[in-house]
N, C-alpha and C positions, 0 to 999 in steps of 0.2 A: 675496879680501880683501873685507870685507864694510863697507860704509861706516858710520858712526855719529855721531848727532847730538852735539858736543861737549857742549853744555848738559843733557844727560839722562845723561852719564855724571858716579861717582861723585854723583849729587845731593844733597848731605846729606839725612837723615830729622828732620823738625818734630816736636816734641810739640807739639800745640797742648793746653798746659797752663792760654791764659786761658778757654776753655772751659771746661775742667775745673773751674775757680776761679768761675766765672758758674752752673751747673749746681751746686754744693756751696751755694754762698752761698744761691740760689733755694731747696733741702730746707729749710736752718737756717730763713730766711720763712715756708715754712708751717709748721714745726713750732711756729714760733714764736705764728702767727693761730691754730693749731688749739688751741694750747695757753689762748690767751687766753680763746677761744670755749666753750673746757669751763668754766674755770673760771666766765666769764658764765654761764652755762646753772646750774651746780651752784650756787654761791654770791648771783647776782643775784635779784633780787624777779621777774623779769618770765623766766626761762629756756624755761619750755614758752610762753610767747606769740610768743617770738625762733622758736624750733624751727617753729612752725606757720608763722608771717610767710614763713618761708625756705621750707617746703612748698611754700606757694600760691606764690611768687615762682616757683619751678623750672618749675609747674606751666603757668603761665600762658607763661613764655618756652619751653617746649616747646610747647605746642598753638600760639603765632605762628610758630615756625619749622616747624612742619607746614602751616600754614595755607601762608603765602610759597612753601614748596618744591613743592607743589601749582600754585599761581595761575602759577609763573614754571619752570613744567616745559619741558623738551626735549625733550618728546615733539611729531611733523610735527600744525600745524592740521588741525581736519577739514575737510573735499572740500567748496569752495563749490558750491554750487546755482546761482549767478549765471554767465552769459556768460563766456568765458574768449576772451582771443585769443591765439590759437594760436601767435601769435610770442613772447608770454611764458611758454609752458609749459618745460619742462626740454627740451636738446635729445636727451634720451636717448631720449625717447617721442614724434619726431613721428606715428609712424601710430593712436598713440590721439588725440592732440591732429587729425587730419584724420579719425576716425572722427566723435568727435564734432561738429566742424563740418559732415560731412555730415548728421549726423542730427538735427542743428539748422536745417536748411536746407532740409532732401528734401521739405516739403510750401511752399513756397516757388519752387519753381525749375519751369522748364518745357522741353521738350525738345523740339527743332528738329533737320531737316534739312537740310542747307545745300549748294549745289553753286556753287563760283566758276574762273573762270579765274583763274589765275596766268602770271604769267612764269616761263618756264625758265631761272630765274639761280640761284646760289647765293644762299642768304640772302632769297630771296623769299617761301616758305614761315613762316621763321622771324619773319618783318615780321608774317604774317598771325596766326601763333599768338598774337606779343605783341599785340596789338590785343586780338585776343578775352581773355587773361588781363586789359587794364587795364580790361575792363568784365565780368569776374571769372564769365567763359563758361570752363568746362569742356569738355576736349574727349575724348569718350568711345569716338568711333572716326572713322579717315580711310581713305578709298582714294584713290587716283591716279590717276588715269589718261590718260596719255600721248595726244597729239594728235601727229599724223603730218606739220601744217603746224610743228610748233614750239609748245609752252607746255605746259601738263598743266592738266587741268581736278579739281579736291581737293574729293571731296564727305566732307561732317562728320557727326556726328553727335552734337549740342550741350544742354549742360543749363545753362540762364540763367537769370539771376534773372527771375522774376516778372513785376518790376516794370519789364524790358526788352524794350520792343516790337521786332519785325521790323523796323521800319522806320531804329531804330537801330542795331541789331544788322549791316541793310546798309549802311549809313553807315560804320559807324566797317569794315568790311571791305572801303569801295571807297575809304577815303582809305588804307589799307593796302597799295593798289594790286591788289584782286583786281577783277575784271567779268564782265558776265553771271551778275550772281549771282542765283540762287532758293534761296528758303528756303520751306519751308513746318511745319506740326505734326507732331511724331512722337509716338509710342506705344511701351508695353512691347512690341510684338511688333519695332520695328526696331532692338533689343538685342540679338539674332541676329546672330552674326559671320557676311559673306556666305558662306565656304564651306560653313557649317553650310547656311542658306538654298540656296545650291544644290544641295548634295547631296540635301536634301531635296524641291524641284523636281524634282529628275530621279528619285526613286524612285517620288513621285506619276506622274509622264510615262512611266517603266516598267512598271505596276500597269496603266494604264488609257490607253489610246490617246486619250480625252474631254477628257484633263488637260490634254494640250498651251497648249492655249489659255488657259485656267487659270492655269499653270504661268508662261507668259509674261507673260500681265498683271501675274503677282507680282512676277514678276522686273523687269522693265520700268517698274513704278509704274502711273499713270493714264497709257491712250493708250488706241488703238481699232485692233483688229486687224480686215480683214478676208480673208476666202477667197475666192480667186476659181476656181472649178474650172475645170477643161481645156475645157470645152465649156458652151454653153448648156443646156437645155431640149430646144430645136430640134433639137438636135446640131451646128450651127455653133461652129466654135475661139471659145474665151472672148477679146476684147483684154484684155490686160496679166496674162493669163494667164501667159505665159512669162516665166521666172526662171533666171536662169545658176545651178550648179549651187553654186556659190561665194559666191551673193547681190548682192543692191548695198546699198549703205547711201547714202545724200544727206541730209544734216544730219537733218532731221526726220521721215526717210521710210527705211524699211528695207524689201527684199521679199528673199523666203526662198521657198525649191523646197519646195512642198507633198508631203510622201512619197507624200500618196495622190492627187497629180496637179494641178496648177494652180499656184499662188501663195496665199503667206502674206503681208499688206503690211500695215505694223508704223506708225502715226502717231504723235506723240507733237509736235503744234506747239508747247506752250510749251516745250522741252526737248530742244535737239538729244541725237541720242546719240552716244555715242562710239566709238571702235573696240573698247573693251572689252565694252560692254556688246553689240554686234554680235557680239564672238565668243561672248558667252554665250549667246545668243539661238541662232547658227547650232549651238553643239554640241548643246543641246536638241531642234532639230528633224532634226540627224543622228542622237540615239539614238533620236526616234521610229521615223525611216526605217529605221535597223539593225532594231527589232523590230520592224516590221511591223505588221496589223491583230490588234488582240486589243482585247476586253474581260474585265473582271472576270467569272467563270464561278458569282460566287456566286448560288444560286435560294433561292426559298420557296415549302414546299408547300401551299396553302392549302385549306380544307374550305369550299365553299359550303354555306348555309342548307340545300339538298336533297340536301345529301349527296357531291355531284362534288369531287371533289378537281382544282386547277388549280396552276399550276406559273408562277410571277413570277420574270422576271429580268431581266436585260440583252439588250436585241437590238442589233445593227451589221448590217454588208452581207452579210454571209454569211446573214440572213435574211430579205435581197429575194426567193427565190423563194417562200417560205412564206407571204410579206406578199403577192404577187400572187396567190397562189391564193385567199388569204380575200380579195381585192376582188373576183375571182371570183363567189365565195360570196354575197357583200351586195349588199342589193339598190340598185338606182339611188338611192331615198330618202335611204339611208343613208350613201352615198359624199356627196352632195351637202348633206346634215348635216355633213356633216364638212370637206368642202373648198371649197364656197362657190361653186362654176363647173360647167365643163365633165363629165362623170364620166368623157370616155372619156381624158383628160387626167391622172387621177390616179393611172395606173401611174407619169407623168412625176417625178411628188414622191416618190413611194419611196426613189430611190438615194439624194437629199438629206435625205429626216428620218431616215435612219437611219443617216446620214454624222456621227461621230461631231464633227467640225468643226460642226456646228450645233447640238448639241445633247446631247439622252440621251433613249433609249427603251427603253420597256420594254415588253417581251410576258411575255402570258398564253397557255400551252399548257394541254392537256388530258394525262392518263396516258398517251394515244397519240402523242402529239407535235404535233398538230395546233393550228398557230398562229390562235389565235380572238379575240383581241385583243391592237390596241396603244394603248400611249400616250406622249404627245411633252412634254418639257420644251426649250423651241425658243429661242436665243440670239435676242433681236427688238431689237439696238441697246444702248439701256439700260435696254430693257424684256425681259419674260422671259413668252412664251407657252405654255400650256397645251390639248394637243386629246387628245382619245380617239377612236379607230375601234374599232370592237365588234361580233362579226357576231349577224346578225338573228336565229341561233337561239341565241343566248348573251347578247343584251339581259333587263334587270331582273332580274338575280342576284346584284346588288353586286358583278361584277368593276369595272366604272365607277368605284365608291367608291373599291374599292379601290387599282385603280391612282392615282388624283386625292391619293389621302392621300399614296402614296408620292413622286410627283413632288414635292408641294409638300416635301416633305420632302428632300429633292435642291436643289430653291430656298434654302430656308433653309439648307443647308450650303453652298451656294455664293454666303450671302450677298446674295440678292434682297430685295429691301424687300416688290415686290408681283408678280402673275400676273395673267395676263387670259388669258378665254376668248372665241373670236368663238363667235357659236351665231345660233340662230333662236328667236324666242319657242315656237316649234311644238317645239321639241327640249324638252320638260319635263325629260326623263330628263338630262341635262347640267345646266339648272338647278336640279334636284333632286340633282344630286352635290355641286354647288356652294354651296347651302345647305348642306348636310350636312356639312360642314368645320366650321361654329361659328366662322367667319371674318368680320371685317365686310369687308361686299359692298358695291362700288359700280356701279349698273348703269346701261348707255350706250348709246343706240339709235344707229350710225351707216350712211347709206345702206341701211336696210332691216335689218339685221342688228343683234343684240343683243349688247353686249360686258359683259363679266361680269368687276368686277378684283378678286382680296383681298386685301386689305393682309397682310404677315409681318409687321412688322418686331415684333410684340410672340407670334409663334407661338416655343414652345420646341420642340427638336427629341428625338421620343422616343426614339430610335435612331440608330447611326452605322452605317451600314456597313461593312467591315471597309478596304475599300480605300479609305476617305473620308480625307485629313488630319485630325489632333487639334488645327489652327488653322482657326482662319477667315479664310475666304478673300474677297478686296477683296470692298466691297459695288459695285460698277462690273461688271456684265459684261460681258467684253472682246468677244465675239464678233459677229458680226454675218451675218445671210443677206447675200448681195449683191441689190443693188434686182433685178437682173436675173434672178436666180435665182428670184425669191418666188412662192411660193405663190397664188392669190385669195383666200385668207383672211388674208391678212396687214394686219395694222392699219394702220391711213393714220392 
């Protein structure tokens, strides 16, 4: 059975016949005006001035309701050019409305580092985000990192307005209840998401045995690494030589088992580290350990002025016996140009300037193999020295130049500002390489000895090496000889 509205059934059907009688009456009216209006026109004095009046009258109320329907269209206003705030745009489009706030801003805003402790609470985190949003800091990346007494210590990395110093910026993040906080200026290069940066660390540190240290400083920021080898000089055990196998870390001090023998000890005083950044640290100097000694194997063959062709590369420890034999070869003069002391002492400095921990060296071979010069770009602190040894029947043939070109160029990819050479006024042939750069020179007479420095920091670099990084690397040299270790020539 099917239900049905009472009221819709049988409903009588309406003529709506006063319509019909409204609609008839309105025809009769006009038939009636139109009939008037002929007649006015045919029989009146004035008919074609009527007919005309009525023209222009049509004409004139169509061109205002074109005019009106134009001025009062529906069609969307066009795109202000003036400021927009983003919370009155349409909410259908906020990632245009926050494109353009950023691109209204990006030459405005400045970008910070930031590392604070936190408490391990819930909601403690989320105190410190809101703080930074009500002084309208962007937060562009976080990491964590878990402390082992209790709390996590959250380094940022922040884009602020301008016109917001540091000094607020820690303010309003230590009433938020963060401490220990350091902030300092960042750059495009620390936009790198850290696993991209250490994968990259570790393939430098894979390539080339030299990086390590390198490698570390990047990773690690500003500190001061030094090496401490297994033994002296002397041959006496090195103190603080020994390193568990496992490392120690004490807030501002880390030491690491050196693969190629002694200790790695890692400072960094304004800035304890943390347990993470120790484990990054130790798997770096475990994949050096796993590979072993290597250098990059890349050479250049070169044609001297008389015709010898000589052979430029990389040398490491594997070419301490080659390097003894040309001190052999050089006469006492020559040793004693070069190392500033003792001569019968300077087989002792071998194993260490060719210990890729201090430095990078390079030798010059002949077609026979025969090692007839090297030359030293030597880690001296946060300074960066420069020597040549060259044997006496292979002087004044522009091998000199040319290793000095290449080293410095080694400097400037890794970021040195300036180089020094110690030498003697008597050593022309050194002073005359040294000019030869087209470098401005500043020169320093200290305790007898000539010190010869050139400024980089405005040298371009003509060439990269294959196994160089495509960034640049800290201008801070992380490396350091130990006091104990050095050389007589070494700069006081």
């Amino acid at each position: 059975m099917t239900d049905r509205n009472p009221a819709s059934v049988h409903r009588p059907h309406r003529h709506h016949w006063r319509r019909d009688v409204v609609e008839l009456a309105a025809m009769f009216c006009a038939v009636a005006v139109a009939d008037a209006i002929a007649n006015l026109v045919v029989h009146g004095p004035r008919g074609p001035v009527l007919l005309v009046a009525s023209a222009v009258v049509l004409l004139v109320t169509a061109a205002f309701h074109t005019w009106w329907a134009r001025r009062h269209s529906h069609a969307p206003p066009p795109r202000s050019t003036a400021p927009t705030d983003p919370a009155s745009l349409p909410s259908t489009s906020p990632g245009a409305a926050a494109t353009a706030s950023a691109t209204a801003t990006a030459n405005s805003t400045t970008l910070w580092r930031m590392r604070t402790t936190v408490r391990d609470e819930p909601g403690s985190l989320a105190s410190l985000c809101t703080a930074l949003a009500r002084n309208s800091v962007d937060i562009l990346t976080l990491q964590t990192h878990p402390l082992p007494e209790g709390g996590t210590v959250d380094e940022f990395l922040l884009r602020a307005p301008q016109e917001l110093p540091s000094a607020d910026l820690g303010r309003a993040v230590s009433r938020a209840g963060g401490h220990s906080t350091w902030i300092e200026r960042a750059d495009a290069h620390d936009l790198v998401d850290t696993p991209t940066r250490v994968l990259g660390l570790a393939t430098r540190t894979a390539l080339d045995a030299a990086e390590l240290p390198l490698a570390l400083r990047q990773l690690l920021g500003r500190c001061t690494i030094h090496s401490i080898p297994a033994t002296t000089l002397a041959g006496r055990p090195n103190a603080g030589a020994d390193a568990p196998v496992e490392g120690v870390l004490e807030a501002t001090v880390m030491r690491l088992r050196d693969p190629s023998g002694g200790a790695i000890t890692v400072e960094r005083p304004y800035l304890p580290f943390t347990p993470t950044e120790f484990a990054r640290a130790r798997a770096l100097v475990e994949l050096d350990a796993r590979l072993g000694p290597r250098v990059p194997r890349s050479q250049d063959v070169l044609t001297l002025p008389e015709g010898n062709e000589i052979t430029v590369r990389r040398a490491d420890g594997s070419d301490l016996p080659a390097a003894r034999a040309m001190h052999d070869r050089c006469s006492e003069r020559t040793l004693s140009l070069r190392y500033h002391g003792p001569v019968h002492d300077a087989d002792r400095y071998l194993g260490h300037l060719l210990s890729p921990r201090f430095g990078r060296t390079l030798a010059a071979t002949t077609a026979s193999g025969k090692l007839v010069a090297l030359g030293h770009l030597l880690w001296d602190g946060d300074e960066t020295e420069v020597a040549l040894l060259i044997e006496d029947d292979w002087q004044r043939r522009g091998i000199g130049s040319e290793l000095l070109r290449r080293l410095l160029a080694m400097a400037v990819e890794a970021g040195c500002d300036s180089v020094y050479a110690v030498t003697q006024a008597s050593n022309t042939g050194m002073v005359a390489a040294m000019r030869g750069l087209g470098l401005p020179l500043d020169y320093q007479i200290e305790e007898g000895t000539l010190v010869i420095t050139a400024r980089l920091d405005a040298t371009p670099v003509s060439s990269r090496l294959p196994y160089e990084p495509p960034y640049e690397l800290p201008r801070t040299l992380p490396y350091e000889l130990p006091r104990e270790q050095s050389a007589p020539h070494r700069r006081r």
